[in-house]
C-alpha positions, -999 to 999 in steps of 0.1 A, spaced: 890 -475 -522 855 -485 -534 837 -466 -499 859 -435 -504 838 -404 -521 862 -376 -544 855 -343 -530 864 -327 -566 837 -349 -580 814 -340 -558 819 -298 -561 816 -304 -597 779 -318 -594 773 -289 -570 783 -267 -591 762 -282 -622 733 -281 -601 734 -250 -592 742 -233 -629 707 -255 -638 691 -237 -606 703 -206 -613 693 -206 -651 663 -222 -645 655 -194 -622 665 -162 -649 646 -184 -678 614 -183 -652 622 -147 -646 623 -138 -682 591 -157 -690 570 -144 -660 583 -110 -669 571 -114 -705 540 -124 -695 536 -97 -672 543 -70 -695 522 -88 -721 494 -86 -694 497 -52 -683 493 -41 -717 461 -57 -723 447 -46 -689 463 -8 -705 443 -15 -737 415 -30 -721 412 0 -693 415 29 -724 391 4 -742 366 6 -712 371 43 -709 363 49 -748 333 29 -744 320 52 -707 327 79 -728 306 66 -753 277 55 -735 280 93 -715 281 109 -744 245 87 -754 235 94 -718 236 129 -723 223 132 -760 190 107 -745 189 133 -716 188 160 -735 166 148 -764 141 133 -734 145 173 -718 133 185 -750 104 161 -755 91 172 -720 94 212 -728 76 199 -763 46 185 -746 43 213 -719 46 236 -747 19 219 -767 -1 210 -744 -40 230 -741 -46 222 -705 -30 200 -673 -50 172 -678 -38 175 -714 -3 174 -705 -5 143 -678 -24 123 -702 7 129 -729 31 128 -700 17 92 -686 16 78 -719 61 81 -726 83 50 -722 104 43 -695 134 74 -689 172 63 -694 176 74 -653 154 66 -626 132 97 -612 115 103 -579 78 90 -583 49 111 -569 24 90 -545 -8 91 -564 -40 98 -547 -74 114 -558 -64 147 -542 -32 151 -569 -54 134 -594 -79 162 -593 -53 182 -591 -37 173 -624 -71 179 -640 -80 143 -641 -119 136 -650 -143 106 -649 -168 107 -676 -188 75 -650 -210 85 -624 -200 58 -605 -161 68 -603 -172 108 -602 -198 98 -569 -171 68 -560 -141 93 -554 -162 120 -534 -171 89 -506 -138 87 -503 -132 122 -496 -163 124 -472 -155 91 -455 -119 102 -449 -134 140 -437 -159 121 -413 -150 85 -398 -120 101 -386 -139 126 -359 -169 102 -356 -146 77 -337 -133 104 -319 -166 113 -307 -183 83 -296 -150 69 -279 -145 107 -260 -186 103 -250 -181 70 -234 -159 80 -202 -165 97 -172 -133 116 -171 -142 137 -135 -147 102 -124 -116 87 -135 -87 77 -114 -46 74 -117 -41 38 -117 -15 14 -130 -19 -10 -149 -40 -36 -136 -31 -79 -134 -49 -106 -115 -38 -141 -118 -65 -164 -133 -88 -134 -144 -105 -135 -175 -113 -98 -179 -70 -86 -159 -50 -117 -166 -27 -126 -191 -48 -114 -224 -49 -82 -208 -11 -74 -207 -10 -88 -243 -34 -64 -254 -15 -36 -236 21 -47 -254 1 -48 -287 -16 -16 -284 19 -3 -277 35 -18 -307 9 -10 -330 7 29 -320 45 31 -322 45 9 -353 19 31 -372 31 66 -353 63 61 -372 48 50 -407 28 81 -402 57 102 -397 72 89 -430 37 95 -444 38 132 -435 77 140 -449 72 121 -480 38 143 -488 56 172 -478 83 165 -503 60 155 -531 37 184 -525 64 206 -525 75 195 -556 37 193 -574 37 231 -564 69 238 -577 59 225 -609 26 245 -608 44 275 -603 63 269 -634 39 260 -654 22 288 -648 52 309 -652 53 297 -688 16 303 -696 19 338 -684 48 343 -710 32 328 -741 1 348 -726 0 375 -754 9 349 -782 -16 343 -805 -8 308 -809 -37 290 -786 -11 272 -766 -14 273 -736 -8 252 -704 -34 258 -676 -32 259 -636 -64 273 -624 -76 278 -590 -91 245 -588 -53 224 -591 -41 247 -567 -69 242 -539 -70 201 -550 -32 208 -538 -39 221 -510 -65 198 -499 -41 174 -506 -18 189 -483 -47 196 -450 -65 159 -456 -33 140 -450 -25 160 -422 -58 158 -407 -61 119 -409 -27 107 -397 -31 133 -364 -67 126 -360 -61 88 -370 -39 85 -342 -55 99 -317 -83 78 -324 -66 46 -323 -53 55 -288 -91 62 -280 -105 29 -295 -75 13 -277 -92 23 -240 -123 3 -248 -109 -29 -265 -121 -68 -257 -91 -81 -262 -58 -87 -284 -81 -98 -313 -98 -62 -313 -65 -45 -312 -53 -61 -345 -88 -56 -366 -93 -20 -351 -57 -10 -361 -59 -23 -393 -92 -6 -402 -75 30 -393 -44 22 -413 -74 11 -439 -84 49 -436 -52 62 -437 -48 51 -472 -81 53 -483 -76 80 -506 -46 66 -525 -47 46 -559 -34 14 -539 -55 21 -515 -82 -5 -514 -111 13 -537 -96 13 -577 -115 45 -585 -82 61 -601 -57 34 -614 -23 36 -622 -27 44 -660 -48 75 -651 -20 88 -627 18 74 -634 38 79 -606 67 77 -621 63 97 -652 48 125 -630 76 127 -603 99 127 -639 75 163 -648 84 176 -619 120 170 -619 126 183 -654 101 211 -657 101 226 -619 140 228 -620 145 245 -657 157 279 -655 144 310 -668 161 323 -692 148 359 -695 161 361 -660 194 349 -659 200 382 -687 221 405 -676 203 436 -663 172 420 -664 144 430 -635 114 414 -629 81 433 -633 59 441 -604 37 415 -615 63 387 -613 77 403 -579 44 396 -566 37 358 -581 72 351 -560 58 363 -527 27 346 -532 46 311 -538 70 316 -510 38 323 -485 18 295 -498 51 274 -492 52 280 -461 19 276 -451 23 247 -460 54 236 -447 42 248 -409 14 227 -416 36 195 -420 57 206 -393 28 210 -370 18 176 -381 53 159 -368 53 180 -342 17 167 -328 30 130 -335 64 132 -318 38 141 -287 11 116 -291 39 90 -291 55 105 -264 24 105 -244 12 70 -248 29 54 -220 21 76 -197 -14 70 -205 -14 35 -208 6 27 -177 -14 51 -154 -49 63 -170 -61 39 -193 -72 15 -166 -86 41 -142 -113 55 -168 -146 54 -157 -175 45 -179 -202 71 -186 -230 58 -172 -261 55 -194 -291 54 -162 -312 78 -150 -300 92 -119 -318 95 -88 -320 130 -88 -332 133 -123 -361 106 -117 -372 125 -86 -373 156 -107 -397 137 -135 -419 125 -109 -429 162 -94 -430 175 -127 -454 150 -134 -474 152 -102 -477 191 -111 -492 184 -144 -515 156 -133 -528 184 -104 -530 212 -130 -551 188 -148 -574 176 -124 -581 211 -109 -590 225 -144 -608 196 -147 -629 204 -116 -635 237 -127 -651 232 -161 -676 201 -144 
């Protein structure tokens, strides 16, 4: 009839459909596979394209590297004095790789055998030194001189409600003084393992420096690269001023602390010590020595290619060093580590300042007793009969000669 459906029909449409499915699918398949392989190989060429051009651009690396090695042992080689050398040193472009830059301060600038030809930057420079030698035990002093430490007593921290001197400006000023000792304790630790660093590696490069001036000694040729006793105690000073600052520094601010009016004092008092701290750098506040007379950058680059090359009379088979040279190495190893116990001792003396600062804050710093500036009544009495005993002595010789 019209309603009734031929099954035969109907599995030949199936079976239509699912040939078109079926090649459909395998002509997808082949296309996507195509296109795959066509893909891969341009990632294959791309990636041996990429790796032609890393080799490339290492092989440019290293020729830069090793042309900018050679321009460095050029200028030390050429170079009459230290100052010489910085000057040529300061004045190269910008390395291929990035280098370590050395702080700069007036300390390492006199050490490098930097100069000013005005007397207002020679007399300039040596305030700063004399300010950061003195302010630092002057506050010390007149903060130690105002307690009466036999009088003082173990107290906690004192609060009273509605008091203008122990209220709520008075535990602000506590937290702050806490914050900004901890805050400045660990900036000054950074302080003292970046310097040691540095100066390690300033002395490293004096060492070889000198090492090469000793072997183009007997060489007629004039050249010659200078480390006198002056850069080596500028390096050292370096090394004792930073120390004595940052530990001194901090003890002050602890002191200066127990006689503040307020949270207003604590923020100007701290930041005139961290003022000191960095006093004596180029960014440090006084421009004396600016960045062109001492690159940081080019600098820490010196030290990193010069204070690392090898010696190659030394690495000769059989080769032994002279009782001269034997005695140069012990020297440098001594003066290291002087110098490194220094630092240490530096940490060491921080790590128990910060340690102690609660403790005193929480039990002391409230029970100090204020030196009291009056005459006593003991030392007026005594005035009084030495007085009386002069004014008698007087009177009876007076008596005599009438």
């Amino acid at each position: 009839g019209v309603g009734s459906l031929n099954p035969r029909h109907i599995h030949q449409k199936a079976l239509v459909i699912m040939a078109l499915l079926v090649g459909s699918i395998a002509a997808w398949c082949v296309f996507s596979g195509r296109a795959a392989a066509e893909m891969g190989a341009a990632q294959e060429e791309g990636s041996h394209k990429e790796a032609e051009e890393a080799k490339t651009d290492d092989r440019l690396m290293e020729e830069q590297e090793q042309q900018r090695q050679e321009k460095f042992n050029h200028l030390v080689e050429n170079s009459e004095s230290l100052r010489d050398l910085a000057f040529k040193v300061s004045a190269l472009p910008e390395p291929p790789v990035s280098f370590t830059p050395i702080k700069s301060n007036i300390y390492r600038y006199w050490a490098l055998g930097g100069k000013k030809r005005s007397w207002l930057h020679y007399f300039g420079l040596r305030f700063v030194f004399l300010i950061q030698l003195v302010a630092p035990f002057a506050i010390l002093r007149e903060n130690y001189f105002k307690w009466d430490f036999h009088h003082s007593q173990i107290r906690f921290v004192e609060y009273e409600y509605g008091s203008n001197t122990h209220g709520v400006s008075h535990l602000l000023g506590r937290l702050l003084e806490f914050c900004f000792i901890y805050c400045i304790g660990l900036h000054s630790l950074s302080i003292i393992k970046k310097a040691a660093e540095e100066n390690s590696m300033l002395s490293s490069l004096f060492d070889e420096l000198k090492r090469r001036k000793d072997d183009t000694s007997n060489v007629d040729s004039g050249r010659k690269v200078y480390v006198g006793r002056w850069s080596q105690t500028c390096l050292l000073l370096d090394c004792v001023m930073i120390c004595y600052v940052i530990t001194l520094g901090l003890v002050d601010m602890v002191a200066i602390f127990s006689d503040n009016g307020g949270p207003k004092d604590v923020v100007f008092d701290s930041l005139a010590l961290l003022f000191i701290f960095h006093l004596h750098e180029v960014e440090g506040g006084l421009t004396f020595v600016s960045i062109q007379d001492f690159n940081e950058r080019r600098v820490g680059e010196l030290c990193a290619r010069i204070s690392q090359a090898t010696d190659p009379e030394a690495e000769k088979p059989g080769a032994q060093a002279t009782i001269q040279q034997k005695l140069a190495k012990k020297r440098i190893v001594l003066r290291t580590q002087r110098r490194s116990a220094l630092f240490f001792v530096t940490e060491t003396l921080i790590y128990i300042i910060l340690l102690l600062v609660p403790v005193f804050q929480l039990f002391i710093q409230d029970g100090l007793q204020a030196r009291s500036n009056a005459i006593s009544e003991g030392t007026l009495g005594a005035h009084i009969v030495q007085e009386e005993a002069l004014l008698v002595k007087a009177m009876k010789s007076f008596k005599s000669e009438s």
